[in-house]
Each structure stands twice: as C-alpha cells, then as structure tokens.
N, C-alpha and C positions, 0 to 999 in steps of 0.2 A: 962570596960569589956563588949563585945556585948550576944546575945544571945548564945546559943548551938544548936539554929534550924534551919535551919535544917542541919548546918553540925557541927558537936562537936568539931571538930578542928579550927574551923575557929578563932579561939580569940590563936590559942599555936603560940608561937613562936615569933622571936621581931616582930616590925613593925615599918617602917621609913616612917614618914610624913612630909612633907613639907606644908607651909601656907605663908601669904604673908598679915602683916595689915597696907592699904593705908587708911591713912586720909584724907577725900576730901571733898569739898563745893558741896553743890548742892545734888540732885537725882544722883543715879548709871548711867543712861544711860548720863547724861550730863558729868558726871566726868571722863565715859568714862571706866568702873571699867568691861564691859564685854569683851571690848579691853586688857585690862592690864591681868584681866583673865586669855583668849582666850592665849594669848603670854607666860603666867608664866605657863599654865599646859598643853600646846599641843606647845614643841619648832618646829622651821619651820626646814622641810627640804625642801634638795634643790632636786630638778628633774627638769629636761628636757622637760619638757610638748609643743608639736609644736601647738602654739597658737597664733591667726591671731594679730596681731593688735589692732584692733576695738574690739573684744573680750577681748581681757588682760585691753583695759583701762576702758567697760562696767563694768567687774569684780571688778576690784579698786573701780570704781566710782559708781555703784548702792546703795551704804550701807547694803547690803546685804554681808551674809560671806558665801563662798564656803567649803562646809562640805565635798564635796567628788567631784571625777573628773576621769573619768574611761570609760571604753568603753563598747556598751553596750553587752547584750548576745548575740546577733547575728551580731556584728562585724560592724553592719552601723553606729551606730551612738557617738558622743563624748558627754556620761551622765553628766552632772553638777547639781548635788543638792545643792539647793540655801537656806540658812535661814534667817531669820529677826529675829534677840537677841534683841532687845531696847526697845520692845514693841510699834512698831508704822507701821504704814503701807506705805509699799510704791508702785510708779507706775514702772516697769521696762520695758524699753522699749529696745530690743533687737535689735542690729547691722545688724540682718537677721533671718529671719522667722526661729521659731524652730520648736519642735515637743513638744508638753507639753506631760508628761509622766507622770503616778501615781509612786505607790514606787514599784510597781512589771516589772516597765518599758511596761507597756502598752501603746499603743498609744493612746492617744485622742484630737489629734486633732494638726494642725498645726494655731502656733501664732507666732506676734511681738510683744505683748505687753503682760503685766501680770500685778494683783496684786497681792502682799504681804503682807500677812495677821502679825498681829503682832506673832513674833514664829512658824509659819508655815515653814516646809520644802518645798519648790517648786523646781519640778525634771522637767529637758528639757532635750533636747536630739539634740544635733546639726550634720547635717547628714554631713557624711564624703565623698566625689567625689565631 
C-alpha cells in the first residue's frame, strides 16, 4: 500500500504490473540490461520518419538512444534528443553540421561534433531545405 498524499485514491482500485528478472554476468551496462529494459517497457512502434541515410546509420551506431524525434516549433528544423543510458561518455560526430539546442529548442550555436556526457540528454536540431 503506497501513501494518501497527495491524492487519496491513488492506492483504490486493482493494479496490473508487469516485471521481467534476467540473470546476468557482469555490470548492467555490459549485460546490456538497459537495452533489454528500454525494449520490455517502451515496445517499438513503427512510423515513417523521412530520414537521410547517413543519419539513420549515425543514429544506430553512435550508442546513444534517440528519446524523441519531432519537428521543431517553428517548422525549420528536425529536433532529435539524444541520451547516453550506460554511464560513459561518448564523442559524436555528426553526418552534417547541426544546430545544438537546449530543451526549450534554443539555438546555440551550429556543430559537428558533440560530447556526451554520461545520462545526459543532448538535443540538435537538423535544419530542413
């Protein structure tokens, strides 16, 4: 039974859970447990995203997980928020110069390259024409 505060009903009524216990060698990130995760509580869906080439296999192959993909508020550019889950840092070097953005999609500043900080969210912004 959880708390009553601050909403009273929050504990009425059933509740359906789900859990998943992999036994594995090693640290979580070598075993890979934020992959396996990542796959058991967010399933993929499929969408149509028109995404260049060089872009789709950067995406794959940075180690970085794409948390969101979306256009931005005023229509120029194609937002990708990037994370690093495994606790390690990486260098990511981009296909073409982007626009590095904070989380309110501000501009600051156009790059190719980035770090990634371990668990950091890193948001770009790839201009569209």
């Amino acid at each position: 039974s959880s708390t009553i505060r601050p909403d009273i009903l929050s504990d009425v009524g059933t509740h359906h859970i789900s859990y998943m216990i992999l036994p594995h060698d090693g640290d979580a990130p070598s075993a890979g447990i934020n992959n396996l995760a990542y796959d058991y509580n967010i399933p993929l869906l499929r969408g149509n995203p028109r995404i260049p080439e060089d872009w789709r296999r950067f995406l794959c192959d940075s180690g970085c997980w794409l948390q969101s993909l979306k256009l931005s508020e005023d229509g120029r550019l194609l937002v990708l928020r990037l994370s690093e889950q495994n606790g390690a840092r990486r260098k990511l070097v981009f296909p073409a110069p982007v626009r590095l953005l904070n989380m309110l999609e501000d501009d600051q500043g156009e790059i190719t390259a980035a770090e990634c900080r371990p668990f950091e969210i890193l948001t770009v912004g790839i201009p569209l024409a």
